[in-house]
ZADO-1210 file (C-alpha; in nm, 4 decimals, padded with zeros to 6 digits):
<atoms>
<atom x="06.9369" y="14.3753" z="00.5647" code="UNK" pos="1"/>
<atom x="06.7832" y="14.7062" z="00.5526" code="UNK" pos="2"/>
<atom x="06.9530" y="15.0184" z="00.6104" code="UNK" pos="3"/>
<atom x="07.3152" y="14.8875" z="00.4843" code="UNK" pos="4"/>
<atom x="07.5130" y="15.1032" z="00.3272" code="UNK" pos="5"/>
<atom x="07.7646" y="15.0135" z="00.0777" code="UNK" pos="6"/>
<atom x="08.1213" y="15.0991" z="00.0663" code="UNK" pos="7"/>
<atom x="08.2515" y="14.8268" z="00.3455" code="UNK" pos="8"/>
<atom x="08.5821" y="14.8178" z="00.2420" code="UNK" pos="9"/>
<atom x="08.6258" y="15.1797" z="00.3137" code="UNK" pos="10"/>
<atom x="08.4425" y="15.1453" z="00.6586" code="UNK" pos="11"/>
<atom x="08.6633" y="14.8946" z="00.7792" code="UNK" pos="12"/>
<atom x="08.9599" y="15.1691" z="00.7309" code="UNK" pos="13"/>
<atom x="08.7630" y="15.4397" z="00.8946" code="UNK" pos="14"/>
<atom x="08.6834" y="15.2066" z="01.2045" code="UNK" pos="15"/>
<atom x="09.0701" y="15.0579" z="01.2013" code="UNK" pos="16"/>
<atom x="09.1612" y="15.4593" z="01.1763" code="UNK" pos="17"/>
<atom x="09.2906" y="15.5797" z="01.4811" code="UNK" pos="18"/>
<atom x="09.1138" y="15.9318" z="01.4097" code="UNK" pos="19"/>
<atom x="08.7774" y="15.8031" z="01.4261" code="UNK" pos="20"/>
<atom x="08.5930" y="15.9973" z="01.7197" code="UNK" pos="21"/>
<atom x="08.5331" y="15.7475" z="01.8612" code="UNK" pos="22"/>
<atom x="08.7572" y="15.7500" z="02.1541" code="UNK" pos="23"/>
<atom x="09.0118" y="15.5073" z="02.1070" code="UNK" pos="24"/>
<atom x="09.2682" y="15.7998" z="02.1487" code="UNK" pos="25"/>
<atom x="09.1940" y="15.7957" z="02.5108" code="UNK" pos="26"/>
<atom x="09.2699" y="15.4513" z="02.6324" code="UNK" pos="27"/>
<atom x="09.6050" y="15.3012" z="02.6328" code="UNK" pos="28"/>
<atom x="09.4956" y="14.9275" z="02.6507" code="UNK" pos="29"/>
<atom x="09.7427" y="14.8723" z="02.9531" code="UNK" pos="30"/>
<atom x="10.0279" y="14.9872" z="02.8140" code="UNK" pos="31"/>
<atom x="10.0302" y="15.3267" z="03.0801" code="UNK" pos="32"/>
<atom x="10.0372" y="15.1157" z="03.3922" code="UNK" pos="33"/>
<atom x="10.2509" y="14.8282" z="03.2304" code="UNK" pos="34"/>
<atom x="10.5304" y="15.1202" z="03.1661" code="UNK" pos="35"/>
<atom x="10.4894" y="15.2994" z="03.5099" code="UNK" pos="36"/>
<atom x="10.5843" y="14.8828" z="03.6268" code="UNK" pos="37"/>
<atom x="10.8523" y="14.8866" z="03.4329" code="UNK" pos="38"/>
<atom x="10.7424" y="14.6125" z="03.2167" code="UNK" pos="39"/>
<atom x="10.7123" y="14.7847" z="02.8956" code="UNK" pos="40"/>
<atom x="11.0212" y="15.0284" z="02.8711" code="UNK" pos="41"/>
<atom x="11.1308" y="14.9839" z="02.4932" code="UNK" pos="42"/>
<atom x="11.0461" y="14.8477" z="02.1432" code="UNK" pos="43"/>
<atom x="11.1386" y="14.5174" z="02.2823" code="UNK" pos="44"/>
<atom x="10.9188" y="14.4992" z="02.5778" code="UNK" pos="45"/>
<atom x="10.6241" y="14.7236" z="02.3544" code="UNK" pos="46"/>
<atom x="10.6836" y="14.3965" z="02.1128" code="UNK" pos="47"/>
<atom x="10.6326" y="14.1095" z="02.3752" code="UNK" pos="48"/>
<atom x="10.3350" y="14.3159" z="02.5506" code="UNK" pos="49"/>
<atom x="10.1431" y="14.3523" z="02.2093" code="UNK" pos="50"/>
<atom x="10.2068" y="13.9918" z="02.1473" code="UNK" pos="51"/>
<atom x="10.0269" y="13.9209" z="02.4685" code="UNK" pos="52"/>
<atom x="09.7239" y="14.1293" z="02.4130" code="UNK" pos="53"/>
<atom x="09.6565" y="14.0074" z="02.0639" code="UNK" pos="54"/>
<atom x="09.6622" y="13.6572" z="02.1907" code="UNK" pos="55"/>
<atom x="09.4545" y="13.7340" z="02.5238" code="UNK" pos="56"/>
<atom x="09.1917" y="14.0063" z="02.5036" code="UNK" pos="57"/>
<atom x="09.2771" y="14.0939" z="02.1539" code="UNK" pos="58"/>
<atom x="09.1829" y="13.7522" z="02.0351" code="UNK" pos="59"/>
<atom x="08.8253" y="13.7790" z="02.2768" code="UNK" pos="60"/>
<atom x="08.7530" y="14.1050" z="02.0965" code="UNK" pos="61"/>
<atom x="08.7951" y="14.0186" z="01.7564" code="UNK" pos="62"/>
<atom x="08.5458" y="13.6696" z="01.8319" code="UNK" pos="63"/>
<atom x="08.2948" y="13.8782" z="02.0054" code="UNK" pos="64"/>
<atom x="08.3116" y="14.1491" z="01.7050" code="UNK" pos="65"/>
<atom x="08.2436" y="13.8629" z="01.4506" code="UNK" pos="66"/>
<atom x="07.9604" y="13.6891" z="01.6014" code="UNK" pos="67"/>
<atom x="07.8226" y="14.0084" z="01.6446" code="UNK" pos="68"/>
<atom x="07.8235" y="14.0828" z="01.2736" code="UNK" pos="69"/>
<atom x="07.7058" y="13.7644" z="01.1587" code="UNK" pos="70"/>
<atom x="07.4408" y="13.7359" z="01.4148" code="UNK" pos="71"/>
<atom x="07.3681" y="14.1485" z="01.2893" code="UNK" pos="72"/>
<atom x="07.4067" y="14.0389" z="00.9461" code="UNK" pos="73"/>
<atom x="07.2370" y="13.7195" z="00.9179" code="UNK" pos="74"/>
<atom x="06.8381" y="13.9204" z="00.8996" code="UNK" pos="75"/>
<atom x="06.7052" y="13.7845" z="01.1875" code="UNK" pos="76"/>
<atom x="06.7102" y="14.0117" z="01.5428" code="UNK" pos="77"/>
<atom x="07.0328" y="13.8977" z="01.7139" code="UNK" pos="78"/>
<atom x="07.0744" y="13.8084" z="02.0281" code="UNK" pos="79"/>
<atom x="07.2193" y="14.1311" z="02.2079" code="UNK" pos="80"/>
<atom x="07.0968" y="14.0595" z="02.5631" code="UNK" pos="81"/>
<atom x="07.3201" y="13.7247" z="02.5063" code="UNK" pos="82"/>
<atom x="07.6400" y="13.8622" z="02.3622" code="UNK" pos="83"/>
<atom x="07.6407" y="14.1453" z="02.5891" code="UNK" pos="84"/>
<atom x="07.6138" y="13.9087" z="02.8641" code="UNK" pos="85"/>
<atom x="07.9111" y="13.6824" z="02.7212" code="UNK" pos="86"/>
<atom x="08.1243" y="13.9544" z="02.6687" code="UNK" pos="87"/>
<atom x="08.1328" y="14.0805" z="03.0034" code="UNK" pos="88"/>
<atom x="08.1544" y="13.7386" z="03.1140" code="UNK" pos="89"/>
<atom x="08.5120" y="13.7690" z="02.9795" code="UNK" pos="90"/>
<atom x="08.6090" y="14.0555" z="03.1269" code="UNK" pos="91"/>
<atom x="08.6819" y="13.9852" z="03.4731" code="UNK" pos="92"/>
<atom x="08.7974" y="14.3601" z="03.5637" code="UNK" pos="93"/>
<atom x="08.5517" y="14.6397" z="03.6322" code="UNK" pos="94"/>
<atom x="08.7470" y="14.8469" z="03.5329" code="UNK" pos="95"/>
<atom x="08.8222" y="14.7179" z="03.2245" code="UNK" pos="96"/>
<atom x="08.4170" y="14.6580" z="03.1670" code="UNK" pos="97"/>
<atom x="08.3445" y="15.0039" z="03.2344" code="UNK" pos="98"/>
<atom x="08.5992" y="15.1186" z="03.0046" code="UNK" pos="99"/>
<atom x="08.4566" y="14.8937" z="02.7463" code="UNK" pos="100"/>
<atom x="08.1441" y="15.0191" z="02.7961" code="UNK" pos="101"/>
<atom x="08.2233" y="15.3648" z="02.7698" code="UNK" pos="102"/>
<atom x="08.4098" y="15.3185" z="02.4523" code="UNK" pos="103"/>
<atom x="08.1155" y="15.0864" z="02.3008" code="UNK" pos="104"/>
<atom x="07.8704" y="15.4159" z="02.3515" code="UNK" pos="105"/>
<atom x="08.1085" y="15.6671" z="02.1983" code="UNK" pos="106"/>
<atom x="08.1214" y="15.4015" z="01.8920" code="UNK" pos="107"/>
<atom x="07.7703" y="15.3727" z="01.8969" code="UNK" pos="108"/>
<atom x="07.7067" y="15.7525" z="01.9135" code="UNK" pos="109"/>
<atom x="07.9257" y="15.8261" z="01.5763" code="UNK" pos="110"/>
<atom x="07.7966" y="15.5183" z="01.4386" code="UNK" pos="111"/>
<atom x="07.4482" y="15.5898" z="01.4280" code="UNK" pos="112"/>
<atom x="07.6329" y="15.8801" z="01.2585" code="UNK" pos="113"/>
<atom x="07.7658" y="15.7345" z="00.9908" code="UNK" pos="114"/>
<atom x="07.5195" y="15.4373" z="00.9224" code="UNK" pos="115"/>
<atom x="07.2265" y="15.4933" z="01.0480" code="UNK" pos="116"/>
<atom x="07.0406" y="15.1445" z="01.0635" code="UNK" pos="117"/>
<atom x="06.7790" y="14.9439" z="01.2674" code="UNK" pos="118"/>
<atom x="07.0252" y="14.7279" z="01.3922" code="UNK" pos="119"/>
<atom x="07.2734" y="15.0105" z="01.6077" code="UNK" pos="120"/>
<atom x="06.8630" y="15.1562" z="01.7174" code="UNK" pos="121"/>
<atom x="06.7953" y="14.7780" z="01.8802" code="UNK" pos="122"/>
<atom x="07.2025" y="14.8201" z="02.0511" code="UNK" pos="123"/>
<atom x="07.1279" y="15.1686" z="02.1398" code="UNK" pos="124"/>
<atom x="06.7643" y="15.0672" z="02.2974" code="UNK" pos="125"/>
<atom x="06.9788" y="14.8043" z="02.5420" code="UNK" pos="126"/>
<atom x="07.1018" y="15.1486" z="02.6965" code="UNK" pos="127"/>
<atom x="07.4636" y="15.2336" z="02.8173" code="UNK" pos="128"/>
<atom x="07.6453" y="14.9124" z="02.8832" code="UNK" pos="129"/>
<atom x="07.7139" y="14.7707" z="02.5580" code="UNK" pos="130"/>
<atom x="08.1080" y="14.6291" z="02.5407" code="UNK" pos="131"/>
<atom x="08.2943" y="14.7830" z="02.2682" code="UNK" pos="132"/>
<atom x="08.3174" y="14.4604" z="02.0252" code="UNK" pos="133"/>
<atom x="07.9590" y="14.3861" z="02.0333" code="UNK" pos="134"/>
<atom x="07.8914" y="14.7514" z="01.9180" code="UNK" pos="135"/>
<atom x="08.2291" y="14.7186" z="01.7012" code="UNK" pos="136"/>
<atom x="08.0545" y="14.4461" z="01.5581" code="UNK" pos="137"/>
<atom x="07.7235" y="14.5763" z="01.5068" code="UNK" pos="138"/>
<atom x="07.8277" y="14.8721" z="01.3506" code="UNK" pos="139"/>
<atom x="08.0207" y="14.6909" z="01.0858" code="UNK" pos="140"/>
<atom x="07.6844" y="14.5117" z="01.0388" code="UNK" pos="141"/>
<atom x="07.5360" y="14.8581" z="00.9755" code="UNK" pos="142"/>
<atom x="07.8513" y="14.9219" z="00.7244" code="UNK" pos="143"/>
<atom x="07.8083" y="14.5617" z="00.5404" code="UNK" pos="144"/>
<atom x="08.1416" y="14.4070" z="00.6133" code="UNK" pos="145"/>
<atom x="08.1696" y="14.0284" z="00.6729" code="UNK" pos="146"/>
<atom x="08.2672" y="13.8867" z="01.0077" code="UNK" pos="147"/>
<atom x="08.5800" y="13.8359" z="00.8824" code="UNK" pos="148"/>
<atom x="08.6543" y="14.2278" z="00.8225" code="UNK" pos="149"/>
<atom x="08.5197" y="14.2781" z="01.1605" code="UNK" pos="150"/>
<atom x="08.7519" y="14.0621" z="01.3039" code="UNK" pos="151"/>
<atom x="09.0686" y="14.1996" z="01.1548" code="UNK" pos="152"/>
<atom x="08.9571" y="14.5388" z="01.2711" code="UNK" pos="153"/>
<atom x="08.9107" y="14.4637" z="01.5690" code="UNK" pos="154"/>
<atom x="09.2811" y="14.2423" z="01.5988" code="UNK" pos="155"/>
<atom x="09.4088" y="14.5852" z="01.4336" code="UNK" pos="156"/>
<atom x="09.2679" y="14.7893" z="01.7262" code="UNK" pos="157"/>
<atom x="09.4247" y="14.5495" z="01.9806" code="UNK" pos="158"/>
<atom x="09.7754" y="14.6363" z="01.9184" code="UNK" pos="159"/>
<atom x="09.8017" y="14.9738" z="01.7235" code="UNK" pos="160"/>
<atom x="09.5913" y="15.1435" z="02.0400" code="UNK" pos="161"/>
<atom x="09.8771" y="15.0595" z="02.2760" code="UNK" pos="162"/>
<atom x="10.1177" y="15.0846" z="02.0420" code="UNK" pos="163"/>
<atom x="10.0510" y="15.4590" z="01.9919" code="UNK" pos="164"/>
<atom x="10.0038" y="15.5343" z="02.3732" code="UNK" pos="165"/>
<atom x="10.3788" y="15.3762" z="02.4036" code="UNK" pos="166"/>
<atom x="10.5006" y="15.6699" z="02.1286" code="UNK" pos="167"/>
<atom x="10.2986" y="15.8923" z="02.3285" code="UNK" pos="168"/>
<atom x="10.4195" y="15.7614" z="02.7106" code="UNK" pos="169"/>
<atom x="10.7501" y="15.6651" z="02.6551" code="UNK" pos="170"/>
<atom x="10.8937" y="15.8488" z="02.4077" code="UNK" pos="171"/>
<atom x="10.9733" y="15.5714" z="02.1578" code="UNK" pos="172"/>
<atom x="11.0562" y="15.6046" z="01.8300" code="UNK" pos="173"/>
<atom x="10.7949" y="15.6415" z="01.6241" code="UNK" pos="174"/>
<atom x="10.9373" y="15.4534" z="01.3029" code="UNK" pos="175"/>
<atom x="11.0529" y="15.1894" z="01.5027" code="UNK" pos="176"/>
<atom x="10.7201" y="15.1280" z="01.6850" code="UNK" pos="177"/>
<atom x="10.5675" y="15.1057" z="01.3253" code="UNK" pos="178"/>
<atom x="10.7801" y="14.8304" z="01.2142" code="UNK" pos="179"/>
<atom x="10.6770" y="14.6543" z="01.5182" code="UNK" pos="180"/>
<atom x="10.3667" y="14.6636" z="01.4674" code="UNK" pos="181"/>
<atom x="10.4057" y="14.5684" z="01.1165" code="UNK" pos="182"/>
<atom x="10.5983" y="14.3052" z="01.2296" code="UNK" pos="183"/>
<atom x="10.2895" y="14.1313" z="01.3524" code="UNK" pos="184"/>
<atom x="10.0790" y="14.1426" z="01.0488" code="UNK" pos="185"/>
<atom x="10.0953" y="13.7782" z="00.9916" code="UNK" pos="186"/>
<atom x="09.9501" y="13.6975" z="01.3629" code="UNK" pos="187"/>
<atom x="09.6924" y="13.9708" z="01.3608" code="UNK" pos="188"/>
<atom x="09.5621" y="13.8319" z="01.0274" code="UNK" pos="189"/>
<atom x="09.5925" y="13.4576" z="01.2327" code="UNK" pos="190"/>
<atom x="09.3488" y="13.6182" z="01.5200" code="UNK" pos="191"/>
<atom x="09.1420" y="13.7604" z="01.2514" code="UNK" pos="192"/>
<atom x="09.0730" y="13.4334" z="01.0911" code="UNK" pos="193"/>
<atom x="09.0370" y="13.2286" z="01.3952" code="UNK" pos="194"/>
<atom x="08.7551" y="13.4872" z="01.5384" code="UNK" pos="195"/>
<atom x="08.6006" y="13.4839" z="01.2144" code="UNK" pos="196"/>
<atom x="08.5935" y="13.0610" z="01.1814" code="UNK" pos="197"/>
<atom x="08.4190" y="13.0833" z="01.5704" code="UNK" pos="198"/>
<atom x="08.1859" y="13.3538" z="01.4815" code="UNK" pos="199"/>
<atom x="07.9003" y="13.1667" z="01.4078" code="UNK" pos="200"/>
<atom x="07.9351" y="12.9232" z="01.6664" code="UNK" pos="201"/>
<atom x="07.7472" y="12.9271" z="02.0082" code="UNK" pos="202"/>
<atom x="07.8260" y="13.2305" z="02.2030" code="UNK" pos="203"/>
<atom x="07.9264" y="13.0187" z="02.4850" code="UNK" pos="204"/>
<atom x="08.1861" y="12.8816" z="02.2902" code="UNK" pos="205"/>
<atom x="08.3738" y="13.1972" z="02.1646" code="UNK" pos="206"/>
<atom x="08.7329" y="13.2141" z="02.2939" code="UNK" pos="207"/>
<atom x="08.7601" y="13.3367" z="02.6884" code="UNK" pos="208"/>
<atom x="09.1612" y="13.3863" z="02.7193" code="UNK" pos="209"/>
<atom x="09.2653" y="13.5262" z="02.9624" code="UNK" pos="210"/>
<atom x="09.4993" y="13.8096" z="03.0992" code="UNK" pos="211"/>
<atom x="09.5595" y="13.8502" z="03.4622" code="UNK" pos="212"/>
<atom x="09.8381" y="14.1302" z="03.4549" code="UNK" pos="213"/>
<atom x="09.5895" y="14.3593" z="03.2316" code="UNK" pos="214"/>
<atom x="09.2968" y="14.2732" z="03.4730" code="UNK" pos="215"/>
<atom x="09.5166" y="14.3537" z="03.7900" code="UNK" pos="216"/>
<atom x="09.7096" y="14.6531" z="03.5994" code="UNK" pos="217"/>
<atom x="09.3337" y="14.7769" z="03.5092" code="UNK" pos="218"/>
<atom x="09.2620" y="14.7838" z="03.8813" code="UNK" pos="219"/>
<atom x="09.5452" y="14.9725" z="03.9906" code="UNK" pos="220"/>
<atom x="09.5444" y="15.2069" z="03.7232" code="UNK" pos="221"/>
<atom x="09.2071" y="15.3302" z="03.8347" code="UNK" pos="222"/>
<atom x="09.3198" y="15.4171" z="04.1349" code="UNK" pos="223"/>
<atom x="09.5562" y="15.6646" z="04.0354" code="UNK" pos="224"/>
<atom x="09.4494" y="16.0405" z="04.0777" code="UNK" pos="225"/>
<atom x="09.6660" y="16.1644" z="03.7856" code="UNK" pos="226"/>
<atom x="09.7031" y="16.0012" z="03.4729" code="UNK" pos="227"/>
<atom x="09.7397" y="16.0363" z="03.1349" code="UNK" pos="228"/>
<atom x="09.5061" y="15.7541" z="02.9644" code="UNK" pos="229"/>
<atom x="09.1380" y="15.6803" z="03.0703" code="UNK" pos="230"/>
<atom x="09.2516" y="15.3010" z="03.0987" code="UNK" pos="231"/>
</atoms>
């Protein structure tokens, strides 16, 4: 494809990298509205909620991501207007869609950065409302990682983004948080592999779990005039 850069193995740790300006810093994936319920008040409950978003939205995002690179990677034009459309499908929340979107044009903007490519030009000429794992997995594309790397990033980014908002809410211990998160290596790399293996599938077909409390807790945390997370 032209306009890939090499080094992919490196861009997959820049986009897992919590320091990537791409805004990640700002959204808390739930985790500041599940606290303020009292359902995430220590490691324990940090553990089960993670657990829950990897398998729900976590496991949507890393599919989407994939397909996206294949479909980017594969030479022909992909389908954009289509995955777009499916991944909103799956994201029953405004609130949540809006955040995605937001966060999908802040990736985009540093992307374009970083590898500049014809295939982030044909995201960026769909305009503002792109979901964050379709550019996610466009601008792996643009990198040359596989689907595969796409997907673990993107299963990465669904728990160590809370996770970090906990230390930052909460108060939790920062070590201890770690180990949880380590703690689920071996079912982030099972979401990974499983979005990869549906990747180049229909669209239609992609996993849809769902996740009711982070829709609703989406909802309500948007309503709040002081807070410390955009979502």
């Amino acid at each position: 494809m032209g306009g890939v850069v090499s080094g992919a193995a490196s861009a997959a740790l820049l986009l897992a990298d919590g320091r990537f300006p791409a805004g990640g810093h700002a959204h808390s994936g739930g985790v500041e509205v599940a606290a303020a319920q009292g359902r995430v008040v220590d490691v324990a409950t940090l553990e089960a909620f993670l657990r829950g978003r990897l398998a729900t939205s976590g496991t949507v995002d890393a599919s989407l991501a994939a397909a996206a690179c294949a479909r980017a990677s594969a030479g022909a034009a992909a389908p954009w207007a289509e995955l777009v459309a499916e991944a909103d499908a799956r994201q029953p929340s405004p609130a949540l869609r809006a955040a995605s979107h937001t966060q999908g044009r802040q990736l985009l903007r540093v992307a374009r950065r970083a590898w500049p490519c014809p295939v982030l030009d044909a995201v960026a000429a769909l305009g503002g409302a792109v979901p964050l794992p379709v550019v996610l997995g466009a601008a792996a594309a643009a990198a040359g990682m596989t689907p595969a790397a796409t997907a673990a990033v993107a299963a990465h980014q669904a728990v160590v983004g809370p996770a970090s908002a906990a230390v930052r809410l909460l108060g939790l211990d920062p070590l201890s948080v770690a180990a949880t998160v380590a703690g689920l290596g071996a079912d982030i790399d099972a979401v990974a592999r499983r979005a990869a293996d549906s990747a180049l599938g229909p669209l239609a077909a992609l996993p849809c779990a769902s996740a009711p409390l982070l829709d609703i807790g989406a909802e309500v945390h948007a309503s709040w005039e002081v807070r410390l997370f955009a979502s």
